[in-house]
C-alpha positions in Angstrom: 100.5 -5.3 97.5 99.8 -3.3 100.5 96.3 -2.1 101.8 94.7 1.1 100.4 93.5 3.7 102.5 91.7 6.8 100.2 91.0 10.1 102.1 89.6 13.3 101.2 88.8 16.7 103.1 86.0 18.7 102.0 84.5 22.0 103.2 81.0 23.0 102.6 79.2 25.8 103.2 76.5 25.6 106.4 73.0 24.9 104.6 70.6 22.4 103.7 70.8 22.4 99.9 73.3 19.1 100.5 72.2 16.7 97.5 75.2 17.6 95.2 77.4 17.4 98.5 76.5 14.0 99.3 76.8 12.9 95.4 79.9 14.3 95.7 80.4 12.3 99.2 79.2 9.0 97.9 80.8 8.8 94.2 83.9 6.7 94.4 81.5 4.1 96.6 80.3 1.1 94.9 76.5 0.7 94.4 75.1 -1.7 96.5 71.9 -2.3 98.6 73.5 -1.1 101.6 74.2 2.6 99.5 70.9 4.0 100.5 71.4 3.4 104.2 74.6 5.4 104.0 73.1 8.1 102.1 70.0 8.2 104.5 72.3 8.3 107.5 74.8 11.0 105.8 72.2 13.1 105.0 70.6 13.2 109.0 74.2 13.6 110.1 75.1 16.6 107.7 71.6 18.6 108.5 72.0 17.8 112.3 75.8 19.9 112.0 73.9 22.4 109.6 70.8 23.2 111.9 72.2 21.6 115.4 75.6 22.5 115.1 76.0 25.9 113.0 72.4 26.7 114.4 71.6 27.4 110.4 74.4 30.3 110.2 75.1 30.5 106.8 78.4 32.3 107.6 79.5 28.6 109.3 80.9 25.7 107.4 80.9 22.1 108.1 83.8 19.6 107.3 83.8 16.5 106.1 86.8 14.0 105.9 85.6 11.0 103.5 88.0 7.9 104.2 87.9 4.8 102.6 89.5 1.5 103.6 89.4 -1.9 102.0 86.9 -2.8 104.9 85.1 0.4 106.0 83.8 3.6 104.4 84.3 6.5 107.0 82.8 10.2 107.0 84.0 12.5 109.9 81.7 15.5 110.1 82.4 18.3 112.3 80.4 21.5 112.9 81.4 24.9 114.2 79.0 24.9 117.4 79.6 24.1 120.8 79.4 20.3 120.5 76.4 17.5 121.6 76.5 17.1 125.3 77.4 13.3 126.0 74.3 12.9 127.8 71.8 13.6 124.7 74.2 10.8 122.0 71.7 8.9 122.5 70.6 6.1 119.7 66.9 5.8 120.9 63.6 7.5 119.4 62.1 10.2 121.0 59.6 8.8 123.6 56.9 11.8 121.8 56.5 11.5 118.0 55.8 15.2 118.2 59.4 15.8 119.4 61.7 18.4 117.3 64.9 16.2 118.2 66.0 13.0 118.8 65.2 11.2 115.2 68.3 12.0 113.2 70.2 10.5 115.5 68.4 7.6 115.5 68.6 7.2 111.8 72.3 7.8 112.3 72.7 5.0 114.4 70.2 3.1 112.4 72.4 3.1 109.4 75.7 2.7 110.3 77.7 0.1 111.7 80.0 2.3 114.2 79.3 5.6 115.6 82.3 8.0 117.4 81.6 11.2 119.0 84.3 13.6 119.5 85.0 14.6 123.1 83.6 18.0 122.5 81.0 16.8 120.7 80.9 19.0 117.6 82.6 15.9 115.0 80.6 12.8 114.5 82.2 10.0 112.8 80.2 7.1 111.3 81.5 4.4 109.7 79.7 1.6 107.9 81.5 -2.3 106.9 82.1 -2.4 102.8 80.8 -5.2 101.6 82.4 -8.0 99.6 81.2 -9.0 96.2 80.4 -12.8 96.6 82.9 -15.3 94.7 81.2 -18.6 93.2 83.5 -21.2 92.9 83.5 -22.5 89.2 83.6 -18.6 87.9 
């Protein structure tokens, strides 16, 4: 039996009211401790492209391509804006707490295992390792 690969495309609507959306996102994954990185780091991902991205526009959309693998668990999020210039990807915390930027993508890269930028800059994809239920020997 052959390898499964599970993908979905999903358009939302460019806001913040996201909970049902990343329900929606995270339903065929199984529970584990792990789940509420993912959710965490969806969530800063999906308001960066709402308020970064589409600038808030409510007349903008974000898309989300959900793919699942025997191994990973992949979410492609792209925006309508003018993309993240390559200089400001960066994974580190903002150097002043009082800074309006920098912290989501922190947490992004906080809670996923890979991290891809498209070369405009407007798609993130972030990708995090399923992992395997343990096996006891004797079961």
């Amino acid at each position: 039996m052959g390898k499964k690969f599970l993908w979905n495309d999903f358009v939302h609507p460019s806001t913040l009211q996201l909970s049902s959306f990343i329900e929606l996102l995270l339903e065929p994954i199984e529970i584990h401790e792990s789940i509420f990185k993912v959710q965490l780091g969806l969530h800063e991902a999906l308001v960066n492209a709402v308020k970064h991205g589409n600038e808030s526009d409510p007349n903008k959309s974000l898309r989300v391509r959900r793919i699942l693998t025997p191994n990973w668990v992949v979410f492609q999020i792209q925006d309508q804006g003018e993309g993240l210039p390559f200089g400001e990807r960066t994974n580190n915390l903002p150097e002043e707490p009082e800074e309006n930027s920098g912290r989501g993508l922190y947490i992004i890269h906080s809670c996923f295992d890979d991290i891809r930028w498209s070369f405009k800059g407007n798609r993130i994809q972030i990708a995090s390792r399923r992992i395997e239920k343990p096996t006891f020997l004797g079961n």
